[in-house]
N, C-alpha and C positions, 0 to 999 in steps of 0.2 A: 575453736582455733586449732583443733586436733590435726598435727597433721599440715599443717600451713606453714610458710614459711615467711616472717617479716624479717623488711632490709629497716635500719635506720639511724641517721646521723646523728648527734647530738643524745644519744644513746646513753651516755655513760655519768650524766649528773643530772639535777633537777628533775621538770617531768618526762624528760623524755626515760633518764634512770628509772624511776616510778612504772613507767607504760610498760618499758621490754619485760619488770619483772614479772607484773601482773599478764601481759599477753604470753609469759612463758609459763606461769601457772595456769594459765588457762588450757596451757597446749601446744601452744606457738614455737618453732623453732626459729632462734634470732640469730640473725647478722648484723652485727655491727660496725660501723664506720668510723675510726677514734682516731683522733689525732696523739692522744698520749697516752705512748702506752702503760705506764703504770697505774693511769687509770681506767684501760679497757682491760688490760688483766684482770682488774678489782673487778669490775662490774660481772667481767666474764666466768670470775672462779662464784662470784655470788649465783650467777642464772644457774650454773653447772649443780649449786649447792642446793637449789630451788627446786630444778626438774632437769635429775641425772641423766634420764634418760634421753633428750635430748640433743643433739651435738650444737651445742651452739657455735660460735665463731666469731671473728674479730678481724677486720681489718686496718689499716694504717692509714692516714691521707691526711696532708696539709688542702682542709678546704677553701683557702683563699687560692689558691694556684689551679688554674684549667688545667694543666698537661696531669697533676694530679686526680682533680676529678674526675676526669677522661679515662685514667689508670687506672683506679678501684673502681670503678661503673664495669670497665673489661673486665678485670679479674672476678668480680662479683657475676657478671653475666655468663665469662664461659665456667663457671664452677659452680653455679647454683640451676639444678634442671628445672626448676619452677621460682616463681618470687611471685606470692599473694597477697602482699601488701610492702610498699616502700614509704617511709614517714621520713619527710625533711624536716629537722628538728633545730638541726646545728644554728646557732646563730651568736653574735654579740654585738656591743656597741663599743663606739672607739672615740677617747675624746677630743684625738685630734684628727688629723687628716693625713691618713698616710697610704702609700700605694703599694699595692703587693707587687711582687718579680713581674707579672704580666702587665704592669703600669695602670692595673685597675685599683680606684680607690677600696678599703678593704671591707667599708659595709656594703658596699652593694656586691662585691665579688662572694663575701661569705656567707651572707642574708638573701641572697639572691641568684647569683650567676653556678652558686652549688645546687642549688634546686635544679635550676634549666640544666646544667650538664648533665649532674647524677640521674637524672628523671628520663633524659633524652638518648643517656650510654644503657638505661633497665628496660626503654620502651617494647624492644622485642620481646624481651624475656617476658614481658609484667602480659602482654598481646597474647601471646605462648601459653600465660598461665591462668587465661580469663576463667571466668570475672576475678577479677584485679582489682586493688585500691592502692592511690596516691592520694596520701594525708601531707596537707603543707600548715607546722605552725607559722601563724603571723599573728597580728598584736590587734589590738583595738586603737594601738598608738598610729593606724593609719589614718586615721580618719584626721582631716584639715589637713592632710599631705596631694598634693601634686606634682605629677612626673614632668619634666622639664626635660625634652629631647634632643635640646640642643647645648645640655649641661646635665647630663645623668650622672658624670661624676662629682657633682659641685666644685668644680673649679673657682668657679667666681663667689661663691657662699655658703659656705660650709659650717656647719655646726651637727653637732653630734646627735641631737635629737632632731634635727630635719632629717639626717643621712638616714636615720634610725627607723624614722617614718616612712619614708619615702621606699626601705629597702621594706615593708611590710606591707605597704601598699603595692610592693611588686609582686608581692609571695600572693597576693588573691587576683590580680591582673594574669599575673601565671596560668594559676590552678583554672581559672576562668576558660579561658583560651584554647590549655591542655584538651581540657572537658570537652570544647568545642569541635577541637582536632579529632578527640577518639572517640566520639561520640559513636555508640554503635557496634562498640569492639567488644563491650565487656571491660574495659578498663573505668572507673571511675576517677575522680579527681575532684577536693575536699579542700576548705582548709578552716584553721579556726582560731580564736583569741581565748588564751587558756584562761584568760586572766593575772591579774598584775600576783607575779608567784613569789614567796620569797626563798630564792634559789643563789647558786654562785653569778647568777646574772650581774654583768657589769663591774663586778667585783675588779675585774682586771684595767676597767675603762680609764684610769686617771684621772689628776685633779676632784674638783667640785662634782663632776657626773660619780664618781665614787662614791664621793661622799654622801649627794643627795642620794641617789639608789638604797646607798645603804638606809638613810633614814626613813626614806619610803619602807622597805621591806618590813620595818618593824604594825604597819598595817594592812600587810601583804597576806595572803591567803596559800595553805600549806603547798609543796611539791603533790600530795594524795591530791587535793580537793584537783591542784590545777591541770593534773593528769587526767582525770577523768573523760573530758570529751576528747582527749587523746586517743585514751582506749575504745572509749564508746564507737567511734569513727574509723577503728580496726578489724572493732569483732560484731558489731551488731548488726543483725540481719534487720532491722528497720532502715537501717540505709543502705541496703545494698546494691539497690536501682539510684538512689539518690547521687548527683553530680552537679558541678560546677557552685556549688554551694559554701556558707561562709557561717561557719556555728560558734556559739557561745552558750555555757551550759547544757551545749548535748543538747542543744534547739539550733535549726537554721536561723539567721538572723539575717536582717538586711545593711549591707556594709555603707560606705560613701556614697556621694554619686559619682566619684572621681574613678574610685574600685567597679563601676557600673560600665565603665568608659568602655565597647564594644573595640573601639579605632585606636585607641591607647594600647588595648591587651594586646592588639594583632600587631601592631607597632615595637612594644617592646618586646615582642617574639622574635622581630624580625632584628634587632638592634642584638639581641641575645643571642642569638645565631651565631650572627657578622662577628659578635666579639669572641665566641666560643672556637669558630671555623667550618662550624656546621655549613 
């Protein structure tokens, strides 16, 4: 990773914390994408503390709001002359049902519609600095979810662990698609289920989803272990031809048949777009 430069959201706690610090001991120069800063300072005077030499970096961004993600995708593309890997990290769950400033519900705008923007404001840069890699985490909690195109934001039936689902089974419907798109470029496009981690995940979600999370975690598996095919998916030249693919322990695995859906990924491409302004 000497020498390379990775972008990534969700940067500054659990595994995506874990990934930046190990791809920075590896070599890696990091950009990060934080929403608070006292905790992308922390994360950022850690990587500095790691590998001085280095210039890491830090950016700002409410990733539920597009005109945001639109922002730091610019600022990141005209200041950074190459980007060798971009990792969508950022994610959470919400226990009720609320809608960001752009009237989008806020799992699927954060879980999902940050991937497509921030992915789609680095594509020249990422083309620019082939071969490339886009790493998308998503969950194993896609699986039994189905996208529903004429209610993507659940208006009519919402619950936190459908929203939940359903914004994870967007994250490989995505990366699918991506693949499909730049096939050929040198850019690659990944994504994977770290496993059930136990991190600040959910922590914020309210009611009973808090509290269950929390009980869950207690047979949850560390931030290291669940990093792993994080990093593996950044730096390993075993996949570096490898695309459109969906790993779990640092092995391809085969997702849904829902996440197989050809006419769904191009679909919610296209719905992704339309909502972004693309």
């Amino acid at each position: 990773m000497k020498g390379k430069t990775v972008v990534i959201t969700g940067g500054t706690s659990g595994i995506g914390e874990i990934a930046v610090e190990q791809l920075a001991q590896m070599g890696a120069r990091i950009v990060l994408i934080a929403r608070d800063k006292s905790r992308g300072e922390a994360t950022l005077a850690q990587l500095r503390e790691r590998a001085p030499s280095l210039a890491h970096t830090v950016h700002y961004a409410d990733l539920a709001r597009i005109p945001e993600m639109k922002r730091v995708a610019a600022q990141i593309a005209g200041s950074e002359p190459r980007i060798d890997v971009l990792i969508n990290n950022a994610g959470a769950m919400f226990g009720s049902r609320q809608l960001t400033g752009d009237g989008l519900e806020y799992t699927f705008a954060l879980n999902h519609m940050a991937y497509f923007v921030v992915t789609e404001g680095l594509r020249e840069r990422l083309q620019a600095s082939a071969p490339a890699r886009v790493i998308n985490t998503s969950s194993g909690a896609h699986r039994g979810a189905r996208l529903d195109f004429e209610d993507l934001q659940l208006v009519k039936d919402f619950s936190a662990m459908k929203a939940y689902s359903r914004s994870k089974l967007c994250n490989i419907l995505f990366t699918r698609e991506f693949a499909r798109r730049l096939h050929g470029t040198g850019v690659t496009a990944n994504c994977l289920h770290p496993g059930f981690v136990a991190t600040r995940f959910g922590d914020q979600s309210g009611g009973l989803i808090s509290r269950f999370i929390g009980l869950a975690k207690l047979f949850a598996i560390s931030p290291e272990k669940g990093a792993e095919t994080l990093v593996y998916l950044a730096s390993s030249p075993d996949v570096a031809e490898t695309t459109g693919a969906y790993f779990y322990k640092c092995r391809p695995v085969t997702p849904s048949q829902a996440a197989l859906d050809d006419r769904a990924a191009m679909l919610l491409w296209e719905r992704s777009a339309a909502l972004a302004g693309f």
